[in-house]
PyMOL Python script that loads the backbone (N, CA, C, O; Angstrom):
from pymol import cmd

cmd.read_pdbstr("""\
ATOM      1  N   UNK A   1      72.122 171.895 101.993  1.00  0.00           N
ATOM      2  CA  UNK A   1      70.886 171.766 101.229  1.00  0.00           C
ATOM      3  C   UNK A   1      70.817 170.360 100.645  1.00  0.00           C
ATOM      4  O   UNK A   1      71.692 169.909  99.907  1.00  0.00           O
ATOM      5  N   UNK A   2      69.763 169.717 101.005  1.00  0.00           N
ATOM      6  CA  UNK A   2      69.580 168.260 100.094  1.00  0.00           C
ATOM      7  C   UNK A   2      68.662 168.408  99.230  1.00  0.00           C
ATOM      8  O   UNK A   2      67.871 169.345  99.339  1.00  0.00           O
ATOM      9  N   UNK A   3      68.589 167.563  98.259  1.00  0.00           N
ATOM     10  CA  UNK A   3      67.691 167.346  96.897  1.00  0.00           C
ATOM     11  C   UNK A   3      67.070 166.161  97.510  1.00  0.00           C
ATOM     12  O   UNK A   3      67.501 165.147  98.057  1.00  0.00           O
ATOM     13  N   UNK A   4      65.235 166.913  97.068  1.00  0.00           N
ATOM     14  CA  UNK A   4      63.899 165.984  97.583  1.00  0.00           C
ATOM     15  C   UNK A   4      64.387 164.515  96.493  1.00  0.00           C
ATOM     16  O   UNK A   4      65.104 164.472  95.493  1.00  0.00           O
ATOM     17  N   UNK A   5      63.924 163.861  96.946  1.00  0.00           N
ATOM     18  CA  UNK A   5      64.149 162.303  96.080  1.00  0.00           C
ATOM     19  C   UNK A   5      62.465 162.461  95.593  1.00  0.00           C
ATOM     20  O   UNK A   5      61.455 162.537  96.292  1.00  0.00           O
ATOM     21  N   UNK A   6      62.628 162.474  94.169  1.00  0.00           N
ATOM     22  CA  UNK A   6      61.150 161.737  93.649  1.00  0.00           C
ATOM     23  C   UNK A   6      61.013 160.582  93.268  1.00  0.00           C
ATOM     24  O   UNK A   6      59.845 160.210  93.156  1.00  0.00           O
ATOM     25  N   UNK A   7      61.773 159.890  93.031  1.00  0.00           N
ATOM     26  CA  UNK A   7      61.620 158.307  92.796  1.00  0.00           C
ATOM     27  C   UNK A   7      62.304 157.605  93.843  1.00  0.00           C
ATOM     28  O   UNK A   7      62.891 158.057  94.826  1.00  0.00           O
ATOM     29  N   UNK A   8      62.082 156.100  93.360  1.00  0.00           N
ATOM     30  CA  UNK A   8      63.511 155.144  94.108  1.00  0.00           C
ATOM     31  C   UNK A   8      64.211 154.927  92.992  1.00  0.00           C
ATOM     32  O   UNK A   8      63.788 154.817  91.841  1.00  0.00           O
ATOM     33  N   UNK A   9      65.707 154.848  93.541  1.00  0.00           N
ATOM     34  CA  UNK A   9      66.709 155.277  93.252  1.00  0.00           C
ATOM     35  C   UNK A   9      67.231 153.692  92.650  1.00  0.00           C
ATOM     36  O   UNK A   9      68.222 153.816  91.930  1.00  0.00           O
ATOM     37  N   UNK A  10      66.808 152.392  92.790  1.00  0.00           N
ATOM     38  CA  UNK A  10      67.423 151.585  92.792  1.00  0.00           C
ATOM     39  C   UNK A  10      67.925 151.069  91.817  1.00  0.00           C
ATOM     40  O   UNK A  10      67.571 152.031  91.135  1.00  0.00           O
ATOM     41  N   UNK A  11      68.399 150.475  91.142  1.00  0.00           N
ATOM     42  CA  UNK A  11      69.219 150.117  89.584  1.00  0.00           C
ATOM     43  C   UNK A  11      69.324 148.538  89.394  1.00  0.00           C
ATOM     44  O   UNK A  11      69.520 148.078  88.269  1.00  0.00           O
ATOM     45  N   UNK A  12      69.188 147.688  90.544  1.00  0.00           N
ATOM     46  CA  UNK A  12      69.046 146.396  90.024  1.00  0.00           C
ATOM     47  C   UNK A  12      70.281 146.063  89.683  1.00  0.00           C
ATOM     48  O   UNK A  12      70.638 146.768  88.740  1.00  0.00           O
ATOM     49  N   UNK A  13      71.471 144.969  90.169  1.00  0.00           N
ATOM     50  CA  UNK A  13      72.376 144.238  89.650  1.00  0.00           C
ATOM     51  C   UNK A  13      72.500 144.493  88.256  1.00  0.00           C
ATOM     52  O   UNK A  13      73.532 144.959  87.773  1.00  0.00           O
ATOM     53  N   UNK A  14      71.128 144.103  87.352  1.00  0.00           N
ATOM     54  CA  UNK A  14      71.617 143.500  85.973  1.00  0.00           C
ATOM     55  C   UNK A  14      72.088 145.067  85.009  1.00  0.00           C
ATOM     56  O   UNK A  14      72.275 144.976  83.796  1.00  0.00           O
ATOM     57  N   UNK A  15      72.206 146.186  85.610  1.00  0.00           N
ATOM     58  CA  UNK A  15      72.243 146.923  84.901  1.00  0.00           C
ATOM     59  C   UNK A  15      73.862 147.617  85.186  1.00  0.00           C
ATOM     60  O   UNK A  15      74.030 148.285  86.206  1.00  0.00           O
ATOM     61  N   UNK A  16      75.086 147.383  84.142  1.00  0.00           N
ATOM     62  CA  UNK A  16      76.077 147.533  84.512  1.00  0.00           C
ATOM     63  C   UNK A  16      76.754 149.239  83.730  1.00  0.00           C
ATOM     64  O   UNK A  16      77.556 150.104  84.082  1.00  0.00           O
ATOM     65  N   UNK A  17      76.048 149.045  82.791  1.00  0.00           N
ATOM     66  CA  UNK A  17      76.513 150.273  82.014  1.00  0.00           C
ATOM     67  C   UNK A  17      75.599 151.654  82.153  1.00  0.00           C
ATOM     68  O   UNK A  17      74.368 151.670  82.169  1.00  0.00           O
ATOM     69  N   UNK A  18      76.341 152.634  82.234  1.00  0.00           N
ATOM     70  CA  UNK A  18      75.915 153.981  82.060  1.00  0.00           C
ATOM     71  C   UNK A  18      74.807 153.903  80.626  1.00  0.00           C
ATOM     72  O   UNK A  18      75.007 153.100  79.715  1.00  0.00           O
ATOM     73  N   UNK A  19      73.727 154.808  80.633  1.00  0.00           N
ATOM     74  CA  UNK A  19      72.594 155.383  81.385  1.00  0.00           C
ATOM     75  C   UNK A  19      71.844 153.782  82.371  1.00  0.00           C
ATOM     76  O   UNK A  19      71.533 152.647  82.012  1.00  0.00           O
ATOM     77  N   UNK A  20      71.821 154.511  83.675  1.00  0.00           N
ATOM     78  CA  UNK A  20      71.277 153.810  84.298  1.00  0.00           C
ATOM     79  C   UNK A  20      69.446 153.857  84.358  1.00  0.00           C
ATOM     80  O   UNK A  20      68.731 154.857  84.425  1.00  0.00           O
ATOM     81  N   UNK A  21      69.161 152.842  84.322  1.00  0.00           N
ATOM     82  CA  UNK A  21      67.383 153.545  84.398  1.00  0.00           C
ATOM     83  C   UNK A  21      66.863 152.853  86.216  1.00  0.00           C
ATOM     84  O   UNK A  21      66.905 151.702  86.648  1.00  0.00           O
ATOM     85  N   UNK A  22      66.434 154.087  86.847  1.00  0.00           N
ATOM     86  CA  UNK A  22      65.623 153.518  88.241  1.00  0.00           C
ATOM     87  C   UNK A  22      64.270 153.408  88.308  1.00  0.00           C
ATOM     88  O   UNK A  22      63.359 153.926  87.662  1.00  0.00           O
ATOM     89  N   UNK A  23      64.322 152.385  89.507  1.00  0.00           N
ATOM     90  CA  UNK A  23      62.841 152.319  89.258  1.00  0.00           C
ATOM     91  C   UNK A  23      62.014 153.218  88.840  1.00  0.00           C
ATOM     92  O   UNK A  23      61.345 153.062  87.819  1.00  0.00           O
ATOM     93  N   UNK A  24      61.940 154.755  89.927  1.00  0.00           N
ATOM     94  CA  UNK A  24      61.129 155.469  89.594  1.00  0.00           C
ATOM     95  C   UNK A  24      59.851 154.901  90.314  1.00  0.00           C
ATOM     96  O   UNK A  24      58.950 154.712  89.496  1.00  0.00           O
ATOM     97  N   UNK A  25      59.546 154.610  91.453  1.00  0.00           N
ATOM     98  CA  UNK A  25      58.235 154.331  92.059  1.00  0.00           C
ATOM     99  C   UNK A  25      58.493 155.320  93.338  1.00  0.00           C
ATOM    100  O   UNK A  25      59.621 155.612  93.736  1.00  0.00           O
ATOM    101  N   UNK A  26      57.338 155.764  93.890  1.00  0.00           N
ATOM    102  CA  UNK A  26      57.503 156.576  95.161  1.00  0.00           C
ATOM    103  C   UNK A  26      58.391 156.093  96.002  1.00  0.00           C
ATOM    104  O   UNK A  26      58.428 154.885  96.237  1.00  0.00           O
ATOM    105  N   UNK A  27      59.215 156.948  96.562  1.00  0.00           N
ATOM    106  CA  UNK A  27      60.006 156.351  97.150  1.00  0.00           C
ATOM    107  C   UNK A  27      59.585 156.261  99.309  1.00  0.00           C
ATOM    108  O   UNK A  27      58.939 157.132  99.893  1.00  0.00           O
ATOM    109  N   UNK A  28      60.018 155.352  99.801  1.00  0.00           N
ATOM    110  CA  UNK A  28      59.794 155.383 101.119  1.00  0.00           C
ATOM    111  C   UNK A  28      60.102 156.792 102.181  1.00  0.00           C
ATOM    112  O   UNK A  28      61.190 157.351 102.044  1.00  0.00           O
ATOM    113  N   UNK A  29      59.355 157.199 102.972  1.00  0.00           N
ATOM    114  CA  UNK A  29      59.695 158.584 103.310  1.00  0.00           C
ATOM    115  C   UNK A  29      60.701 158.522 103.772  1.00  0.00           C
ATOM    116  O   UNK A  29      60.877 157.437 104.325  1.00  0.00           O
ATOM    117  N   UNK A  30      61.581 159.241 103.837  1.00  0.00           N
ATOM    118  CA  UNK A  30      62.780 159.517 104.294  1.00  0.00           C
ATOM    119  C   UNK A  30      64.136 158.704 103.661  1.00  0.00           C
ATOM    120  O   UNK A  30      65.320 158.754 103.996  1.00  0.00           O
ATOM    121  N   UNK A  31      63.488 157.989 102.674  1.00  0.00           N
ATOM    122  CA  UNK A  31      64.630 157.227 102.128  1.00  0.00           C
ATOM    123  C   UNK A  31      64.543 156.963 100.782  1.00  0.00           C
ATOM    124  O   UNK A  31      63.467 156.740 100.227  1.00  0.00           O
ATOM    125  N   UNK A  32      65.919 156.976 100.056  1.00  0.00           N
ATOM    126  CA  UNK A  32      65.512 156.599  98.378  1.00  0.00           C
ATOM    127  C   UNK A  32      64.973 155.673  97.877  1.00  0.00           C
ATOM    128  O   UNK A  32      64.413 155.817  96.790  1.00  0.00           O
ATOM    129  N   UNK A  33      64.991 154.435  98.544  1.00  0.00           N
ATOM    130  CA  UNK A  33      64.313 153.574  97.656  1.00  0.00           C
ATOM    131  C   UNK A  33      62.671 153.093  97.953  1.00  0.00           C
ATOM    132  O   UNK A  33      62.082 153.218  99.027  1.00  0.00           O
ATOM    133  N   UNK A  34      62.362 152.764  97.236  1.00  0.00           N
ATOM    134  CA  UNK A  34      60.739 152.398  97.400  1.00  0.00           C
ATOM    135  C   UNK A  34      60.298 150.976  98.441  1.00  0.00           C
ATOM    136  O   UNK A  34      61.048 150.009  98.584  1.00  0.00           O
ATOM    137  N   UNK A  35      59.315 151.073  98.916  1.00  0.00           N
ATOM    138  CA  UNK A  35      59.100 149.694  99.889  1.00  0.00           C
ATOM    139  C   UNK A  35      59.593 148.387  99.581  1.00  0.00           C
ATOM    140  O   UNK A  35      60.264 147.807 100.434  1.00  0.00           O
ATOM    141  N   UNK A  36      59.324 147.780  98.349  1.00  0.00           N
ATOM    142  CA  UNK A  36      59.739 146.737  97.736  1.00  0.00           C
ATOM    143  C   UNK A  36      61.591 146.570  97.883  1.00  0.00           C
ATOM    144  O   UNK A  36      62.208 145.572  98.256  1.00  0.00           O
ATOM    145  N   UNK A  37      62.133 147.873  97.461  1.00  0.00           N
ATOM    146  CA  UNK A  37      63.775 147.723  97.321  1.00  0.00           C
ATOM    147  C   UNK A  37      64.282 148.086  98.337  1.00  0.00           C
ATOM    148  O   UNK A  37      65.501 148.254  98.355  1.00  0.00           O
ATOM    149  N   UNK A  38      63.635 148.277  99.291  1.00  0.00           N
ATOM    150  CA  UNK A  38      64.504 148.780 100.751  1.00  0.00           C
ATOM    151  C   UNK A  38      64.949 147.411 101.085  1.00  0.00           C
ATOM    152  O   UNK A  38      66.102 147.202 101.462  1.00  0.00           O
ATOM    153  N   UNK A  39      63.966 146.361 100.943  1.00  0.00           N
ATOM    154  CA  UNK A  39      64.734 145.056 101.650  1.00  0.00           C
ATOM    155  C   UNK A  39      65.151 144.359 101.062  1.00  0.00           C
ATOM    156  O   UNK A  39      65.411 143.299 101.633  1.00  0.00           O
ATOM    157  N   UNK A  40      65.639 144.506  98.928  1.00  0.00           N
ATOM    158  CA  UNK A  40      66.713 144.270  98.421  1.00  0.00           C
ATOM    159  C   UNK A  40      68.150 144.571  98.605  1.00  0.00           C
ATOM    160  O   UNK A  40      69.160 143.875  98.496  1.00  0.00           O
ATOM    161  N   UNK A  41      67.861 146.359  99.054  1.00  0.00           N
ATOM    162  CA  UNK A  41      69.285 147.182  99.522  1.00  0.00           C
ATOM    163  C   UNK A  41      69.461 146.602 100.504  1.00  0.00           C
ATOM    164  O   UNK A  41      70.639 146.247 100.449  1.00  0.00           O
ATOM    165  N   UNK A  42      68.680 145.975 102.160  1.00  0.00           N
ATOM    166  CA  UNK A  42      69.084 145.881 103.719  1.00  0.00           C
ATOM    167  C   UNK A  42      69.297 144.458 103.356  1.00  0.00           C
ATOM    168  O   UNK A  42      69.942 143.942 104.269  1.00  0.00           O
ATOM    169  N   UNK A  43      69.006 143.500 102.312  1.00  0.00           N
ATOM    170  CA  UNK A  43      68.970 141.899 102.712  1.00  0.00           C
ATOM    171  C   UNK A  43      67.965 141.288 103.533  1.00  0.00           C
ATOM    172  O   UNK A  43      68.104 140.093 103.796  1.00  0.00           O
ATOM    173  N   UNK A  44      67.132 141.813 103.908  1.00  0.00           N
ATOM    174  CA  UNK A  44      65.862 141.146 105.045  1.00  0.00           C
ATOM    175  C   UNK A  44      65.830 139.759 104.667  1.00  0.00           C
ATOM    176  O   UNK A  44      65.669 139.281 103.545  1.00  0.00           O
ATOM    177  N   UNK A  45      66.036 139.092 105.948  1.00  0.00           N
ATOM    178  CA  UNK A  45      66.194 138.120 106.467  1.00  0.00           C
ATOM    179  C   UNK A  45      67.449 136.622 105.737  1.00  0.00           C
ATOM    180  O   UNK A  45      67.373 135.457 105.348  1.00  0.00           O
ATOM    181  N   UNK A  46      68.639 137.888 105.973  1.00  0.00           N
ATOM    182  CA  UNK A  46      69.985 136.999 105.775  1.00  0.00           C
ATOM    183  C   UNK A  46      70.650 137.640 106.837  1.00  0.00           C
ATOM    184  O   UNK A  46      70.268 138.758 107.180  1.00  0.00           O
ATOM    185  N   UNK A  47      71.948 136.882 107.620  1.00  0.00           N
ATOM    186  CA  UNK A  47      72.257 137.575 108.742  1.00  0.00           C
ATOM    187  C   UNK A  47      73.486 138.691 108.025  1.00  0.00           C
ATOM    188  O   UNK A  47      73.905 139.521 108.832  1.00  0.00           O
ATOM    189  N   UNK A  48      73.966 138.756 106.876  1.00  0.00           N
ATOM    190  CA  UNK A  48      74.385 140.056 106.070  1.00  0.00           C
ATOM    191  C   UNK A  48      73.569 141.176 106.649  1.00  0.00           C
ATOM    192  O   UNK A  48      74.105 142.047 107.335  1.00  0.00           O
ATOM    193  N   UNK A  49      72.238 141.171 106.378  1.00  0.00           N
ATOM    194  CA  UNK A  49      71.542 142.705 106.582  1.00  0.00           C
ATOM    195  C   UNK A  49      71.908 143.207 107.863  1.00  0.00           C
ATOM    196  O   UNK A  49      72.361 142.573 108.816  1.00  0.00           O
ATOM    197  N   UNK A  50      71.712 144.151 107.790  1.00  0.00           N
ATOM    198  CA  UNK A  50      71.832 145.302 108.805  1.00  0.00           C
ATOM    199  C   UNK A  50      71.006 145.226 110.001  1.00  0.00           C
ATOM    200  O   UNK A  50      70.419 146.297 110.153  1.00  0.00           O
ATOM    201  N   UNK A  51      70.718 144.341 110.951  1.00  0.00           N
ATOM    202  CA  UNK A  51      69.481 144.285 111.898  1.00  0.00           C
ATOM    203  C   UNK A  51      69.076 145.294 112.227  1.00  0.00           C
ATOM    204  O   UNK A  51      67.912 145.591 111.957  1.00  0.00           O
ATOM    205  N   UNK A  52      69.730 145.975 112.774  1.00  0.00           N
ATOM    206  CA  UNK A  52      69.842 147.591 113.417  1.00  0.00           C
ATOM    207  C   UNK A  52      68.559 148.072 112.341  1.00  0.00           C
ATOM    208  O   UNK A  52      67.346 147.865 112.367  1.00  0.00           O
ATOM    209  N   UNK A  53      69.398 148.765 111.458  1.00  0.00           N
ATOM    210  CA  UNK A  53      68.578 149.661 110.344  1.00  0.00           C
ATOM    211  C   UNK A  53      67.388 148.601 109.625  1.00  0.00           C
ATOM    212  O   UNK A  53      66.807 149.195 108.716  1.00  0.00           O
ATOM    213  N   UNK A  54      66.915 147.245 109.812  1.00  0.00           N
ATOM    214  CA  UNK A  54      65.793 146.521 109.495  1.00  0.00           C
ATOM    215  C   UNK A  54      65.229 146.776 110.136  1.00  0.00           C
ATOM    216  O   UNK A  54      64.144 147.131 109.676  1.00  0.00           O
ATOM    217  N   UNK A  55      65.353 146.860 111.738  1.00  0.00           N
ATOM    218  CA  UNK A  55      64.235 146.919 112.573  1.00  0.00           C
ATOM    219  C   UNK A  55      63.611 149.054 112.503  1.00  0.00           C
ATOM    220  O   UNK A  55      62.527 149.567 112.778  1.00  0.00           O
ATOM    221  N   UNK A  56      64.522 149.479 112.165  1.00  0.00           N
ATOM    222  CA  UNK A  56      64.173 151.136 112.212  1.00  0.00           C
ATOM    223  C   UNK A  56      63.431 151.315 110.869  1.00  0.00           C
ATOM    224  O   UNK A  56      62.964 152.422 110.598  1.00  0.00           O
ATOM    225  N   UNK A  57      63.304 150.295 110.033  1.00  0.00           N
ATOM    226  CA  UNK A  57      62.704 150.482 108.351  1.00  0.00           C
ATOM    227  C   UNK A  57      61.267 149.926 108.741  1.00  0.00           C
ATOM    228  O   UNK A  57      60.202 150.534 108.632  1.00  0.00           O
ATOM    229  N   UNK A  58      61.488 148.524 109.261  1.00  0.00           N
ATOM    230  CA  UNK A  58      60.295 147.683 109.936  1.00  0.00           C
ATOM    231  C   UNK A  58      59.426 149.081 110.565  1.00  0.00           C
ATOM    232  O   UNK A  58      58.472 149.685 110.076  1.00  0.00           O
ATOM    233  N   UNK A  59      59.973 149.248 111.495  1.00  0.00           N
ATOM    234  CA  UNK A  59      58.950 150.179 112.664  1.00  0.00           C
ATOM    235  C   UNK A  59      58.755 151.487 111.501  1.00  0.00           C
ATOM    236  O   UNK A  59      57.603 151.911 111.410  1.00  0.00           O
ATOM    237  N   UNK A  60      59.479 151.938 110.893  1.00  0.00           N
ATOM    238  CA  UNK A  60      59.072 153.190 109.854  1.00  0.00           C
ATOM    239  C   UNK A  60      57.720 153.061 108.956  1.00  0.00           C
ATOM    240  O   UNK A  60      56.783 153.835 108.758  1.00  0.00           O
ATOM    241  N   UNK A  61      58.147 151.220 108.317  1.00  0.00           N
ATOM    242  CA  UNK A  61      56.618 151.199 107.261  1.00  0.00           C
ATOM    243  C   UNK A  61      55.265 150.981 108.350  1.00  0.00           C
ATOM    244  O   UNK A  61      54.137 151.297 107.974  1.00  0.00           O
ATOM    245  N   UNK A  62      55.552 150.310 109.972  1.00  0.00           N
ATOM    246  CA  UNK A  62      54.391 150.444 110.451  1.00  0.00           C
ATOM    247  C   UNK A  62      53.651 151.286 110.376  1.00  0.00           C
ATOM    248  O   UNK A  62      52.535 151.261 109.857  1.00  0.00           O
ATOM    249  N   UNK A  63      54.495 152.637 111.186  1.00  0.00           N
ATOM    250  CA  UNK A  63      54.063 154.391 111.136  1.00  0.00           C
ATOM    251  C   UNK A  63      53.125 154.438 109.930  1.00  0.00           C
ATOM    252  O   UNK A  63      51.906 154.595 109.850  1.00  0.00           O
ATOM    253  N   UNK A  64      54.213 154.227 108.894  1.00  0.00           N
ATOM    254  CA  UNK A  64      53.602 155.504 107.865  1.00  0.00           C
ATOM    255  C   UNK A  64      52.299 154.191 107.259  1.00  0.00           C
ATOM    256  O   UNK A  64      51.529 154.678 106.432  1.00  0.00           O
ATOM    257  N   UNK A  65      52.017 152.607 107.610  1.00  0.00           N
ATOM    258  CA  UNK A  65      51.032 151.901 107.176  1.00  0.00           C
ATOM    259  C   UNK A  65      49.796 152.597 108.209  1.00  0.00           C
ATOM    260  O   UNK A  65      48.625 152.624 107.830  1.00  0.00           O
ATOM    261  N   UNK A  66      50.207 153.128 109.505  1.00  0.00           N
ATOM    262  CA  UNK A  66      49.213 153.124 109.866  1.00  0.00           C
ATOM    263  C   UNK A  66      48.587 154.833 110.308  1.00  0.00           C
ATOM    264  O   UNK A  66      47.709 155.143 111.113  1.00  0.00           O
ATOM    265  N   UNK A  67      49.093 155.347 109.782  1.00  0.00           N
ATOM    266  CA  UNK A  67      49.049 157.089 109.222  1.00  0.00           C
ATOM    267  C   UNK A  67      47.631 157.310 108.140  1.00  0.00           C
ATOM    268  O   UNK A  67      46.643 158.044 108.156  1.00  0.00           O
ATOM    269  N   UNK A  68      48.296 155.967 107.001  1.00  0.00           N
ATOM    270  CA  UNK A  68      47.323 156.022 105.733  1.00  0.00           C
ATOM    271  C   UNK A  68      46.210 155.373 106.279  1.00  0.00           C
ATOM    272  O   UNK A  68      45.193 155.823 105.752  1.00  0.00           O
ATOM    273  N   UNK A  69      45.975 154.545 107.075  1.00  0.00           N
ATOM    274  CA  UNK A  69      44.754 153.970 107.961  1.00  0.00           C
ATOM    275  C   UNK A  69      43.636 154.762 108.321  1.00  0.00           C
ATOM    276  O   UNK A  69      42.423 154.572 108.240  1.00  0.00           O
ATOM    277  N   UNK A  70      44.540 155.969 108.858  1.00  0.00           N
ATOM    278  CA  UNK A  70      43.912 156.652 109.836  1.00  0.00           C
ATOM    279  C   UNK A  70      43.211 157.734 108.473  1.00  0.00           C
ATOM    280  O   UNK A  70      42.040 158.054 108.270  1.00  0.00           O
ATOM    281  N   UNK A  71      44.585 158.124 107.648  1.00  0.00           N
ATOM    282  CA  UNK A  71      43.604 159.387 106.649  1.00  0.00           C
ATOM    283  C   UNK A  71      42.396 158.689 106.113  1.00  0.00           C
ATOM    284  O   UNK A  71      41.323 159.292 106.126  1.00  0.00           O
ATOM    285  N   UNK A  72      42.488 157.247 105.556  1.00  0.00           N
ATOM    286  CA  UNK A  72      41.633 156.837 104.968  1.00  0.00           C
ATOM    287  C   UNK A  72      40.443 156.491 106.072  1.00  0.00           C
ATOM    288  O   UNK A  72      39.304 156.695 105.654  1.00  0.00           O
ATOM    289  N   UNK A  73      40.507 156.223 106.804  1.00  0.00           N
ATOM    290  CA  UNK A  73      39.213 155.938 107.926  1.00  0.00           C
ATOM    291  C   UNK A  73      38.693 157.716 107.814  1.00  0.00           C
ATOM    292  O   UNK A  73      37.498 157.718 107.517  1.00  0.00           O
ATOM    293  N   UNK A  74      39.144 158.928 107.939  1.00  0.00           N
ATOM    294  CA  UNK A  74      39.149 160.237 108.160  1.00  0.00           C
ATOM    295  C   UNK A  74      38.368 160.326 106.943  1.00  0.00           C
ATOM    296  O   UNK A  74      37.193 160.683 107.030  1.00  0.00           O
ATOM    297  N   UNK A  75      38.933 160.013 105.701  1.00  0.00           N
ATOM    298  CA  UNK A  75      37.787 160.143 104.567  1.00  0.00           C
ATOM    299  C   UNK A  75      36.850 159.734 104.303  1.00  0.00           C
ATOM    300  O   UNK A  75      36.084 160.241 103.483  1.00  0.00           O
ATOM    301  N   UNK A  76      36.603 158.424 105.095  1.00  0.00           N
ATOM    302  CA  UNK A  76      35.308 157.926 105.034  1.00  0.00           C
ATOM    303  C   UNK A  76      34.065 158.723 105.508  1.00  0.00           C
ATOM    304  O   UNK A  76      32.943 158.222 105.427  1.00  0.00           O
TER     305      UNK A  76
END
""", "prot")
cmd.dss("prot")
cmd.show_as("cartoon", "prot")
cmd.util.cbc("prot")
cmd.orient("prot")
């Protein structure tokens, strides 16, 4: 059994001591952190990051950018 994520999870370097506070912004589907901190956590564009899992995050926000395209054209 997993627990739904309602926020992103991320904590930011500057925060070293217990209670931690997270962002708390929607988080990216299928993953804890929110659009903005996914490519703090992967490093996008240092050769550190993960290419692999950049390019599967890359092609993920296309999807789901162009999902909301489509509902919103649908509501029009």
């Amino acid at each position: 059994m997993t627990a739904e994520v309602v926020g992103c999870q991320y904590i930011g370097p500057e925060q070293k001591e217990y209670p931690y506070t997270m962002c708390g912004c929607k988080p990216f589907p299928g993953r804890v952190y929110c659009e903005d901190h996914i490519w703090t956590v992967y490093k996008k564009g240092t050769s550190s990051g993960n290419k692999r899992k950049i390019k599967e995050i890359e092609k993920e926000l296309a999807e789901v950018k162009r999902m909301q395209e489509i509902a919103e054209y649908e509501n029009e």
